[in-house]
DRENDO-1510 file (C-alpha; in Angstrom, 1 decimal, always signed):
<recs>
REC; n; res; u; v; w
REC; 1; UNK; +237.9; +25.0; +225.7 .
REC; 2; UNK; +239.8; +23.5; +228.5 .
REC; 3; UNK; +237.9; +21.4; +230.4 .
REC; 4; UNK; +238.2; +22.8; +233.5 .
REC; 5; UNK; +236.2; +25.9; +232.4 .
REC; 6; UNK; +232.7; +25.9; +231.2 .
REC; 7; UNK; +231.7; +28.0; +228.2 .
REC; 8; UNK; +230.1; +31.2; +229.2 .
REC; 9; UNK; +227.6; +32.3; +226.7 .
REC; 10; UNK; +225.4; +35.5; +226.2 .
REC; 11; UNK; +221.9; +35.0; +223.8 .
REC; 12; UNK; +221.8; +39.1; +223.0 .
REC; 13; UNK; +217.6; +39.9; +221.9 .
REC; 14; UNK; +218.2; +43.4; +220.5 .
REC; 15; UNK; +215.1; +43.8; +218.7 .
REC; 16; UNK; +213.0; +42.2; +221.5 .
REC; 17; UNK; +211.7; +43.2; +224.6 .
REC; 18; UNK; +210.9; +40.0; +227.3 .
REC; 19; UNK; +207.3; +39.2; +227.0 .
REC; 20; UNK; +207.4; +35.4; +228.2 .
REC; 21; UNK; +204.2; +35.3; +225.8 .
REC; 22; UNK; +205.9; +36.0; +222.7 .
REC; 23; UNK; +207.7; +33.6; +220.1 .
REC; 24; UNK; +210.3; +35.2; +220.3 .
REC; 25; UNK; +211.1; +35.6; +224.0 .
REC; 26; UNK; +209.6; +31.7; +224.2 .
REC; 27; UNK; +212.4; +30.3; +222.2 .
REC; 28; UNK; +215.7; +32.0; +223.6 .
REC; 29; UNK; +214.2; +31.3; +227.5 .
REC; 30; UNK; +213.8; +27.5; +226.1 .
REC; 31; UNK; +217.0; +27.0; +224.5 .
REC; 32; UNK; +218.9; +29.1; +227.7 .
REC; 33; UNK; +217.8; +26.5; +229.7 .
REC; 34; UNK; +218.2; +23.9; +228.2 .
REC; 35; UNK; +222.0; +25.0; +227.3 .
REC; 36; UNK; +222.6; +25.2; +230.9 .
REC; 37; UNK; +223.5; +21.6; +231.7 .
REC; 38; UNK; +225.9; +23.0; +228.8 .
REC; 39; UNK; +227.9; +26.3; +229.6 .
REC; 40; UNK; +226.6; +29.1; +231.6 .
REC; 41; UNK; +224.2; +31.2; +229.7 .
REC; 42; UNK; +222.7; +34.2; +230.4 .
REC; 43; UNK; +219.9; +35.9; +228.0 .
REC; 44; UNK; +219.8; +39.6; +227.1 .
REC; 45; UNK; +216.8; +42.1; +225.7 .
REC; 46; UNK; +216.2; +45.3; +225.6 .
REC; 47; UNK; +214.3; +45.3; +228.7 .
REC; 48; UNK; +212.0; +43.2; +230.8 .
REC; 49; UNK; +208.4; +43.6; +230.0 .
REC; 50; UNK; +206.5; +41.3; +232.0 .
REC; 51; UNK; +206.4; +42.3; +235.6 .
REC; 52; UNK; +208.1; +39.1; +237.3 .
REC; 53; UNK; +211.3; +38.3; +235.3 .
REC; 54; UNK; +211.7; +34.4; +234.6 .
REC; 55; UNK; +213.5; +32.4; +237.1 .
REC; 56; UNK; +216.6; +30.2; +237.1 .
REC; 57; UNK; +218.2; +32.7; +234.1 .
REC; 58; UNK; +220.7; +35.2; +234.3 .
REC; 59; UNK; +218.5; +38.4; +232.4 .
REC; 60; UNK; +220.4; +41.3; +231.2 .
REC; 61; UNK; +218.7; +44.6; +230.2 .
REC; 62; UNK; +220.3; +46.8; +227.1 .
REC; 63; UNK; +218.2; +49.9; +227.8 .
REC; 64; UNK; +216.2; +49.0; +231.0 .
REC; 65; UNK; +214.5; +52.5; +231.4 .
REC; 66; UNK; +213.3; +52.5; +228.4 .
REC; 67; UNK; +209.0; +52.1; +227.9 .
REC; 68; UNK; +206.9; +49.1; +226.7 .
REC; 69; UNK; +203.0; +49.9; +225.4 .
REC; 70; UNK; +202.3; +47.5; +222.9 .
REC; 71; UNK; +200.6; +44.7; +222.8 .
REC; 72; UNK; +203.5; +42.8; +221.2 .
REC; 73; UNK; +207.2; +42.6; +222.0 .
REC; 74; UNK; +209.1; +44.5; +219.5 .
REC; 75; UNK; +211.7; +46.7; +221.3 .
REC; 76; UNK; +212.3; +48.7; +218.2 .
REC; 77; UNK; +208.5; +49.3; +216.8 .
REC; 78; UNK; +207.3; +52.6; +215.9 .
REC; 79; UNK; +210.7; +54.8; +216.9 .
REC; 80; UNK; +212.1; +57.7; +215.1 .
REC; 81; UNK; +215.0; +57.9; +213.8 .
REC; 82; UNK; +216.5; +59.9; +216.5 .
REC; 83; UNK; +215.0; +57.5; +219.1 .
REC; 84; UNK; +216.5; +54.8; +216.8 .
REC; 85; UNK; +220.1; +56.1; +216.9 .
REC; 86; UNK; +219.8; +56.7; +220.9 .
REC; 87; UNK; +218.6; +53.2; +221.2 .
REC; 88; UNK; +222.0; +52.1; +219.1 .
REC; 89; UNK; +224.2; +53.7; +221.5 .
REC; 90; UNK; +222.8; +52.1; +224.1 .
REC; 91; UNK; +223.8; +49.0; +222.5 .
REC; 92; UNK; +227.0; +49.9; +221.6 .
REC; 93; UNK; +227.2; +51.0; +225.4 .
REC; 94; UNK; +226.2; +47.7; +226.7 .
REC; 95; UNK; +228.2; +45.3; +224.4 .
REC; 96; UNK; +231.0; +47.3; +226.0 .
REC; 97; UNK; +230.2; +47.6; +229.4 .
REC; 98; UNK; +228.4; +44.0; +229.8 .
REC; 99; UNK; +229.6; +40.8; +227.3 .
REC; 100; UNK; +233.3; +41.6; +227.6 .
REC; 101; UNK; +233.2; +39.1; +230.3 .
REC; 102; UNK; +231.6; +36.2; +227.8 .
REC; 103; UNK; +233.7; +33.6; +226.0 .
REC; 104; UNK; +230.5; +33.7; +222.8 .
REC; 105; UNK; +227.8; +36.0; +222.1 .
REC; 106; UNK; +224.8; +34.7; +220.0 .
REC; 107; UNK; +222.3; +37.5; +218.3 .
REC; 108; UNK; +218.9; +37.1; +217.6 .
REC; 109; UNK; +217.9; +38.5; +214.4 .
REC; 110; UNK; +216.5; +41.8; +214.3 .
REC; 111; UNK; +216.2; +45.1; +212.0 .
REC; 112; UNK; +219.9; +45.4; +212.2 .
REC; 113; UNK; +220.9; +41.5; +212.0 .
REC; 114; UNK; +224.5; +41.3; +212.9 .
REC; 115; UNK; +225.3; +44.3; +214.3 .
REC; 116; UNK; +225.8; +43.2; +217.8 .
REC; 117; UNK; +228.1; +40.1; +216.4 .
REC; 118; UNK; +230.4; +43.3; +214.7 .
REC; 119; UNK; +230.8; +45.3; +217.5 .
REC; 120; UNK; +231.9; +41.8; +219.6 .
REC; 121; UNK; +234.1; +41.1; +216.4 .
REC; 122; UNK; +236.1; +44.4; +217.1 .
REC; 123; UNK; +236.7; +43.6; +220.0 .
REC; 124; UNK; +237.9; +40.1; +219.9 .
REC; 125; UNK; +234.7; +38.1; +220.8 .
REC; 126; UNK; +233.0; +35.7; +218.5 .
REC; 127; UNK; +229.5; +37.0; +217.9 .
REC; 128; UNK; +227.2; +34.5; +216.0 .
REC; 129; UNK; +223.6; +36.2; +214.4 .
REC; 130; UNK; +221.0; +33.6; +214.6 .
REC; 131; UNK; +218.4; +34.2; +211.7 .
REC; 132; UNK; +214.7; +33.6; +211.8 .
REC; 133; UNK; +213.6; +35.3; +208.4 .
REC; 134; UNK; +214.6; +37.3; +205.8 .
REC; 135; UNK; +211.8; +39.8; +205.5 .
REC; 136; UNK; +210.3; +41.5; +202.8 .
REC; 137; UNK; +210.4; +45.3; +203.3 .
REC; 138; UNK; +207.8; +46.3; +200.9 .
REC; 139; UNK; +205.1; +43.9; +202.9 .
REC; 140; UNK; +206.2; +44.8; +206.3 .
REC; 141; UNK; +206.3; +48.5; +205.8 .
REC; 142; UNK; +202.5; +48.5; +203.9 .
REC; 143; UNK; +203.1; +51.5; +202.1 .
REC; 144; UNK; +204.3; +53.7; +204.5 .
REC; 145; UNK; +207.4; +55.4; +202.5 .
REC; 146; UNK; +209.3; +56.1; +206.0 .
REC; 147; UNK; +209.4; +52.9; +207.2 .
REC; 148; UNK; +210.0; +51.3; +204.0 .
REC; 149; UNK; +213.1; +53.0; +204.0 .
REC; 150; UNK; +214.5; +52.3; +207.3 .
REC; 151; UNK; +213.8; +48.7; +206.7 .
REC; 152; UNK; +215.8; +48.9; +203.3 .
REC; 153; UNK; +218.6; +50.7; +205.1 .
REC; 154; UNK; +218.2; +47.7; +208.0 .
REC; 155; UNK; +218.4; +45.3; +205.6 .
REC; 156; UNK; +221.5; +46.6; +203.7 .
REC; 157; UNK; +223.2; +47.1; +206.8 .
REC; 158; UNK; +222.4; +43.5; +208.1 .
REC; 159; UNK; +224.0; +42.1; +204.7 .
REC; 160; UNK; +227.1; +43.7; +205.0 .
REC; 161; UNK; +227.3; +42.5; +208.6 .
REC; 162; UNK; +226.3; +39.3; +208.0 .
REC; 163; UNK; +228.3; +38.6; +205.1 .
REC; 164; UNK; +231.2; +39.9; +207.9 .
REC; 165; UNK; +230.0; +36.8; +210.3 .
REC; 166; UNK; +232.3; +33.7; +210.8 .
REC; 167; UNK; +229.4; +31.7; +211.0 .
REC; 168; UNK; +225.6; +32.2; +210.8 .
REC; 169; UNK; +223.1; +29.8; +212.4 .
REC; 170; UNK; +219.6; +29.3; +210.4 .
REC; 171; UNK; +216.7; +28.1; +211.8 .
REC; 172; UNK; +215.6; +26.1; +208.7 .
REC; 173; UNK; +217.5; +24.5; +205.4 .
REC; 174; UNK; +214.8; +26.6; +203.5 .
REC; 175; UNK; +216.2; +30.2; +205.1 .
REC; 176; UNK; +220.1; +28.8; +205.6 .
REC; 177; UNK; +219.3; +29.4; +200.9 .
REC; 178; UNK; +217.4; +32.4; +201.1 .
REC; 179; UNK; +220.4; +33.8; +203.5 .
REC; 180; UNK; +222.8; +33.0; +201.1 .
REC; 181; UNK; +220.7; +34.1; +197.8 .
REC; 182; UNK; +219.4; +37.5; +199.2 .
REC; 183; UNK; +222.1; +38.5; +201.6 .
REC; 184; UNK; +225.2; +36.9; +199.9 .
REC; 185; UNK; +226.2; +34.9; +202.8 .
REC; 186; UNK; +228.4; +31.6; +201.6 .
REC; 187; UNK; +226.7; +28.5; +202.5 .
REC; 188; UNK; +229.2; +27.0; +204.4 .
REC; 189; UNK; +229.2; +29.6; +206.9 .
REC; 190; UNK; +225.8; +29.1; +207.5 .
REC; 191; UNK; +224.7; +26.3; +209.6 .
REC; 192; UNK; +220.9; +25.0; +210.3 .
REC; 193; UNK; +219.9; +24.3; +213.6 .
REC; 194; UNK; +216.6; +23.5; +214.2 .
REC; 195; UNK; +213.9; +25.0; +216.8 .
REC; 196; UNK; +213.2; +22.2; +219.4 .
REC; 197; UNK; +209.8; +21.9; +220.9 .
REC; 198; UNK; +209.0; +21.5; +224.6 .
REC; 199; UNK; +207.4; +17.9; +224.8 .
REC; 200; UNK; +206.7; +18.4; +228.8 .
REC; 201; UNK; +204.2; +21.3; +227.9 .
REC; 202; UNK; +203.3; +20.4; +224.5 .
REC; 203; UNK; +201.9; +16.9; +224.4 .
REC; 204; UNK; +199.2; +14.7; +223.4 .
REC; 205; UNK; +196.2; +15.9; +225.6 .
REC; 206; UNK; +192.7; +14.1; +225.2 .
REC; 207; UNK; +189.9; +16.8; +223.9 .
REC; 208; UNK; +187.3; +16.0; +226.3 .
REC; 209; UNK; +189.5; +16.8; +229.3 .
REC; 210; UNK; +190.6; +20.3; +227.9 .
REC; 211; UNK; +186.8; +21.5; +226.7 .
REC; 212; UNK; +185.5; +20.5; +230.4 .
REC; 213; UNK; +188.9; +22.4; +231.9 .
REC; 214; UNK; +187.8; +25.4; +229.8 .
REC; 215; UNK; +184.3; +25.2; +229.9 .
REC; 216; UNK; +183.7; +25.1; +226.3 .
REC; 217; UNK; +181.2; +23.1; +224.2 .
REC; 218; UNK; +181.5; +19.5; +223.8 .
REC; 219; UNK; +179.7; +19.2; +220.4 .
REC; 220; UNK; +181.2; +22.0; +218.7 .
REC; 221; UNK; +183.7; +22.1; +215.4 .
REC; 222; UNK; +186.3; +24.5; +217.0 .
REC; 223; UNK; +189.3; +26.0; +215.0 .
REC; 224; UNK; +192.2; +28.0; +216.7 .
REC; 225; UNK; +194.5; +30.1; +216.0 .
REC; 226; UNK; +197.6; +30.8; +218.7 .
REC; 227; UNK; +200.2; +33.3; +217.8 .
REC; 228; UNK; +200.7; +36.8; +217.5 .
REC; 229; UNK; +198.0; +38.8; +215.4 .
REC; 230; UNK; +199.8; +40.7; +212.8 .
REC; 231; UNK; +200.2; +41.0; +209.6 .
REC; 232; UNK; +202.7; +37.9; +208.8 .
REC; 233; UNK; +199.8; +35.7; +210.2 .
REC; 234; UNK; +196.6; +36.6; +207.9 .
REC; 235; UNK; +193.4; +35.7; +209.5 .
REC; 236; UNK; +191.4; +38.2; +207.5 .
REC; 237; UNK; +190.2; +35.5; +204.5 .
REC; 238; UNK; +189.4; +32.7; +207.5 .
REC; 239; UNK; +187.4; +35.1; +209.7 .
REC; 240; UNK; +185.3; +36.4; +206.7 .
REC; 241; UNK; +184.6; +33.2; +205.3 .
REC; 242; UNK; +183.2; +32.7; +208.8 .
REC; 243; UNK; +179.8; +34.6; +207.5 .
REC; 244; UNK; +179.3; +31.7; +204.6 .
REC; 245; UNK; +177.5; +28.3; +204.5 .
REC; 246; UNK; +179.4; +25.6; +206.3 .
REC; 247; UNK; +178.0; +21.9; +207.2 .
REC; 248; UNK; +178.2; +22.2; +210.8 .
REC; 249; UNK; +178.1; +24.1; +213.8 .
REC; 250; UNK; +181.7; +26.5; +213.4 .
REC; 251; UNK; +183.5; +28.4; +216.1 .
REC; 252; UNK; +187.3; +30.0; +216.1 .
REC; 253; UNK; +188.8; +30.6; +218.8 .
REC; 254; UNK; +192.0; +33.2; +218.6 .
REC; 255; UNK; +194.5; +33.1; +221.4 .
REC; 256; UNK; +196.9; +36.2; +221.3 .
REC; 257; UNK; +197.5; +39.7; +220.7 .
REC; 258; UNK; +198.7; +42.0; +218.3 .
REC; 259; UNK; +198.5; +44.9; +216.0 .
REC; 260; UNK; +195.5; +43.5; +214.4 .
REC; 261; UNK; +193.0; +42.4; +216.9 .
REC; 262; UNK; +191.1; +45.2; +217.0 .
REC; 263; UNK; +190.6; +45.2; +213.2 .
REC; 264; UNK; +190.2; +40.8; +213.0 .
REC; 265; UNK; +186.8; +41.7; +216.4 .
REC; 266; UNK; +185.6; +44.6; +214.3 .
REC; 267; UNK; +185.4; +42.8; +210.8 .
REC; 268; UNK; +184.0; +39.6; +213.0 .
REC; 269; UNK; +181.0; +41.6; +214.9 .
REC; 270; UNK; +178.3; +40.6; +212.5 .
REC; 271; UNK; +179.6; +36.6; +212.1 .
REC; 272; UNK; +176.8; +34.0; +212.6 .
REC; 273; UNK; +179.1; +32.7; +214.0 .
REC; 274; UNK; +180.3; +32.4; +217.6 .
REC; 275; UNK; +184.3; +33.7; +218.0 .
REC; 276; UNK; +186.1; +34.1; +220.7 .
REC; 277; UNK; +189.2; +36.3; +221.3 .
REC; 278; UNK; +191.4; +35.2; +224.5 .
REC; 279; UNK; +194.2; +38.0; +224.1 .
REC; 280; UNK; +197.2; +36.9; +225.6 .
REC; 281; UNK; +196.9; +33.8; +228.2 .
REC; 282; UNK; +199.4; +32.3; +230.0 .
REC; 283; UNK; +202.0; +30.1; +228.5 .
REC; 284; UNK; +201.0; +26.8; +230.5 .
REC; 285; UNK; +197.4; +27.2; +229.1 .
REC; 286; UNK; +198.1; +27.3; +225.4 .
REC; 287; UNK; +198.4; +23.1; +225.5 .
REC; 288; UNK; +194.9; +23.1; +226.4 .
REC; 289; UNK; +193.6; +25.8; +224.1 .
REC; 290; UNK; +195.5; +23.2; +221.1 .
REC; 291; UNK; +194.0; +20.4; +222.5 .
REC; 292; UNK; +190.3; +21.6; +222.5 .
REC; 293; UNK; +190.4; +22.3; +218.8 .
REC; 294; UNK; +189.5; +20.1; +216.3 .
REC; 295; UNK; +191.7; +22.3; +213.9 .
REC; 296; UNK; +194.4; +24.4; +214.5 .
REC; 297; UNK; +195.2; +27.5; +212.0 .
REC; 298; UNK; +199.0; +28.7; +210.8 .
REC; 299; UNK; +197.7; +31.3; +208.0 .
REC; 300; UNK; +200.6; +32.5; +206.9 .
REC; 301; UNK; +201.0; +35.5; +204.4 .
REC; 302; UNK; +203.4; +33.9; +202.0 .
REC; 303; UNK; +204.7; +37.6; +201.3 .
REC; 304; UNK; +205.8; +38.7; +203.8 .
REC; 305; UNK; +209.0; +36.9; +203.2 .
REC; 306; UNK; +211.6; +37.9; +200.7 .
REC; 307; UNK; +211.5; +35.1; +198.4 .
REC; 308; UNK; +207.8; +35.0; +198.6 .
REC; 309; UNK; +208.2; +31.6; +200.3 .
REC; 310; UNK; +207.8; +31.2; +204.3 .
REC; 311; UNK; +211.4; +29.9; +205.6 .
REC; 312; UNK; +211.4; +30.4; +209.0 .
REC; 313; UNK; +211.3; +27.8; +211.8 .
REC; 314; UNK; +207.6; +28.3; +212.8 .
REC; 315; UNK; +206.5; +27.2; +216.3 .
REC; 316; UNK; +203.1; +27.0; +216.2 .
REC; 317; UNK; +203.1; +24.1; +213.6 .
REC; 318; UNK; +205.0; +21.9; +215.5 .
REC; 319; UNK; +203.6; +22.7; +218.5 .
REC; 320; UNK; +200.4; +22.0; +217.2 .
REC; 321; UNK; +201.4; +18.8; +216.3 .
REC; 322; UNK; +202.8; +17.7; +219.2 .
REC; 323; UNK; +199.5; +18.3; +221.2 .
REC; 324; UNK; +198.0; +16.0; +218.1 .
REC; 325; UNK; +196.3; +18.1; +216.0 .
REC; 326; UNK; +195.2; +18.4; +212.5 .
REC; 327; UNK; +196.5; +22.0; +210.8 .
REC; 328; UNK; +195.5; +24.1; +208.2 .
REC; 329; UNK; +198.6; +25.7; +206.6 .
REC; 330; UNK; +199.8; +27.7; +203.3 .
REC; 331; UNK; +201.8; +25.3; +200.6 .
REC; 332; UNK; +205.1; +27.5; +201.2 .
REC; 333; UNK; +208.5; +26.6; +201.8 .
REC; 334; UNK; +208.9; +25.3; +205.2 .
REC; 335; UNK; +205.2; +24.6; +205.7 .
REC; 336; UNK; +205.5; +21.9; +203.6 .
REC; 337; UNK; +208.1; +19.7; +205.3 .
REC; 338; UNK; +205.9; +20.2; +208.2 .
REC; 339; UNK; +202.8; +19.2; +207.1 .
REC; 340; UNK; +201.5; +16.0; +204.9 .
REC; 341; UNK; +198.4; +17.3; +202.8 .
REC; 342; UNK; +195.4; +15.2; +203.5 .
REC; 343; UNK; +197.0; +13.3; +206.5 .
REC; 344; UNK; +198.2; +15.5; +209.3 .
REC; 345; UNK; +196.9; +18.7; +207.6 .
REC; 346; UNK; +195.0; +20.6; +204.6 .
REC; 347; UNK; +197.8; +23.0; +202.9 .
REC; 348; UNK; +196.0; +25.0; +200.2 .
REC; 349; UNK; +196.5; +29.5; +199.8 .
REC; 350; UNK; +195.4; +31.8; +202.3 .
REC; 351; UNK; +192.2; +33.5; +200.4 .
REC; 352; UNK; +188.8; +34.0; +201.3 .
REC; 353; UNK; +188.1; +31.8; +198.3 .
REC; 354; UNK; +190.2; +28.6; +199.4 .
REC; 355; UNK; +188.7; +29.2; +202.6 .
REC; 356; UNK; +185.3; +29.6; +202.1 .
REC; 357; UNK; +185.7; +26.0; +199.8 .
REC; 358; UNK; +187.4; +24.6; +202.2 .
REC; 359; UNK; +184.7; +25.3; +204.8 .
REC; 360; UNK; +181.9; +24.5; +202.6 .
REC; 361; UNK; +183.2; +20.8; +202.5 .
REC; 362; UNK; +184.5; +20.4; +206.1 .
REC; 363; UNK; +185.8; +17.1; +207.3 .
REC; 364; UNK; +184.1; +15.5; +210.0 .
REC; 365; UNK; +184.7; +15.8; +213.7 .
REC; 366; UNK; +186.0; +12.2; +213.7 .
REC; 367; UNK; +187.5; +12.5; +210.2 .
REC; 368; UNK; +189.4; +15.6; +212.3 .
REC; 369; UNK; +190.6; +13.3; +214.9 .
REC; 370; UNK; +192.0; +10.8; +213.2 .
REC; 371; UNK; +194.6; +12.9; +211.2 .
REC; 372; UNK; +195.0; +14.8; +214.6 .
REC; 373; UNK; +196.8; +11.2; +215.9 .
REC; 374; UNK; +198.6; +11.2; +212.5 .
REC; 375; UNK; +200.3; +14.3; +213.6 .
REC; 376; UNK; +201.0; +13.4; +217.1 .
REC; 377; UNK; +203.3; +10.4; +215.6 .
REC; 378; UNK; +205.0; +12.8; +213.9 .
REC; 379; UNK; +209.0; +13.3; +215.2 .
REC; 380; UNK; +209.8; +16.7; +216.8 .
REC; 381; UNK; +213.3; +17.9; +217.5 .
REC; 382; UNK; +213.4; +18.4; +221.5 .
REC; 383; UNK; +215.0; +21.6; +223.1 .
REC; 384; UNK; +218.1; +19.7; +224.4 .
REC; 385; UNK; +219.0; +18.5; +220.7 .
REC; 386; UNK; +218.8; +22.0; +219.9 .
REC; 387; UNK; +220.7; +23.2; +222.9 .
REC; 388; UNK; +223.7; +20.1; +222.3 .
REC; 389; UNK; +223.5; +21.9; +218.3 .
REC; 390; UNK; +224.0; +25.3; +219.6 .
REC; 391; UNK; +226.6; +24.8; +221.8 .
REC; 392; UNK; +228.6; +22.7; +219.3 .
REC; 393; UNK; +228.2; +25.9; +216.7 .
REC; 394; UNK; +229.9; +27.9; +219.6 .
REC; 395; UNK; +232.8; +25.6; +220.5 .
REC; 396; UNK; +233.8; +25.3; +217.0 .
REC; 397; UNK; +233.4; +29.5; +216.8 .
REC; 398; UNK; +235.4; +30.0; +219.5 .
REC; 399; UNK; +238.1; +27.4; +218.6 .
REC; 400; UNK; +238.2; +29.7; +215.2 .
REC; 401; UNK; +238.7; +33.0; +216.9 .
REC; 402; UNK; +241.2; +31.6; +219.2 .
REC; 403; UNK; +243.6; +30.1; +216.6 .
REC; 404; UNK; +243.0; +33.5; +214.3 .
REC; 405; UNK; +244.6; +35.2; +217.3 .
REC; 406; UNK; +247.1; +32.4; +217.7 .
REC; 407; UNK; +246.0; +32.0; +221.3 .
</recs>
């Protein structure tokens, strides 16, 4: 790049409307700004959800007319296949009416991982997928035969794409192996580049303070969950194990939506115990939801993943730990370089069983707090290490596709 000229980069969401609530839509708005002291980046999804679109960011829309009425964010839930197939050529239409202009184009993984980086490929532009998880389809389709086999067709078509790809970026060391075992992706195309957590927001914030700002109990042994409520994220086996003996006064609280809530309030109805569903709040608020708790809850469903082992870059855990909080996790994959059994955390599977022992022989309050400041001393990658990581992944991908061409 000369250095006269600053990169110009477009993060392309294809399989995710912008709902500033969401994971998803929370981690390409963080890194986009905090790439901008960087190159000039602009962020595109399928359309903007949320009625005020976030300031300071260049948003692009692929298919702006297009409707939103979940309660999650993603763009391509529950179409047909004709639907599907529109949607595509809207795509197609946009990477050729829109990024031409853009030196790099990064893709967020999606049903079709990679896609977007071909079509940019034809055409001369370096197009880099960014994978979060390789899915397993059986798990995510839960027995419905239709879906199961768009998901297989998804997932062979992302392999053949990504296998295409000059250079994939991994969230995680744990997925940069499951990419290159289950989609056949060479290793040294595949580089890891961490999630970075936002240490303004998510910080060490004293209990007290955040029950009295909330208006919650001050004597209470509160557990929360934050996150979206479907069916990666189990909280069945916690919620039921709710209506069993435990040594002291018990309430969870759940922040978020999903395609699950109704089911989690119905199955919760009869609990002796008090919870509390929030539904989606707003992102400035979640710090003091984390802060409240005296444990925090990541209950993954180990199978949803393709090697049966979670890889992805979670945000919750991290996040979680940055507000200094004890966790309860799964012993899977990534979960376990997060979290130090017995000291920052309890890692043990998510079944009613575990659950209900667990619960039976709860920690103390103070017990609680203590490994909470355990994880609060616990390093976090920031969002500008992640941004500087990025950017360096594009420079050298650009450099590549410039010298192929023998520009």
């Amino acid at each position: 790049m000369s250095a006269s000229r600053r990169l110009k980069i477009c993060y392309v969401v294809p399989g995710s409307d912008l709902v500033a609530t969401m994971g998803p839509t929370r981690n390409v708005l963080n890194l986009a700004r905090a790439m901008r002291p960087l190159a000039d980046v602009s962020v595109a999804f399928r359309r903007v959800s949320d009625r005020i679109a976030p300031e300071g960011l260049s948003i692009l829309q692929i298919a702006p007319d297009a409707t939103h009425d979940r309660a999650d964010d993603a763009a391509t839930s529950g179409m047909g296949y004709l639907e599907f197939l529109r949607y595509l050529r809207e795509v197609r239409r946009f990477v050729a009416r829109d990024l031409a202009g853009f030196d790099v184009i990064l893709e967020k993984s999606w049903l079709l991982s990679g896609y977007v980086s071909a079509l940019c490929a034809s055409r001369g532009l370096p197009g880099i997928p960014v994978e979060n998880i390789v899915q397993n389809p059986g798990h995510a389709a839960r027995q419905q035969w239709t879906k199961l086999m768009r998901l297989k067709l998804g997932a062979w078509v992302a392999r053949r794409n990504m296998q295409k790809a000059p250079v994939v970026i991994a969230e995680t060391e744990f997925l940069k192996r499951e990419i290159h075992q289950h989609w056949g992706v060479p290793e040294d195309r595949i580089a890891v580049v961490h999630l970075g957590v936002d240490g303004t927001l998510f910080r060490p914030i004293d209990q007290a303070e955040a029950r009295r700002k909330l208006g919650l109990s001050s004597d209470a042994l509160i557990l929360t969950y934050v996150g979206v409520l479907d069916w990666t994220h189990n909280l069945e086996p916690a919620i039921k194990s709710l209506f069993g003996p435990s040594p002291q006064e018990l309430e969870l609280h759940v922040i978020g939506d999903g395609a699950r809530r109704g089911e989690y309030e119905s199955m919760s109805r009869d609990c002796p115990r008090k919870l509390r569903f929030y539904g989606k709040v707003p992102h400035a608020d979640v710090p003091w939801h984390i802060a409240a708790a005296d444990l925090c809850l990541a209950p993954y469903d180990s199978a949803a993943f393709a090697s049966g082992e979670l890889g992805y870059s979670t945000m919750k855990i991290p996040e979680y730990l940055s507000v200094g909080r004890a966790i309860v996790s799964v012993p899977s994959g990534r979960v376990r370089s997060l979290i130090e059994n017995g000291r920052t955390g309890f890692l043990f599977p998510n079944e009613q069983a575990d659950w209900r022992n667990f619960l039976g022989a709860l920690p103390s309050r103070a017990r609680l707090a203590e490994m909470g400041a355990a994880a609060a001393a616990a390093p976090q990658m920031t969002w500008e290490s992640t941004a500087q990581a990025y950017y360096e992944v594009c420079v050298r991908a650009l450099q590549a596709a410039r010298a192929g061409r023998g520009d």
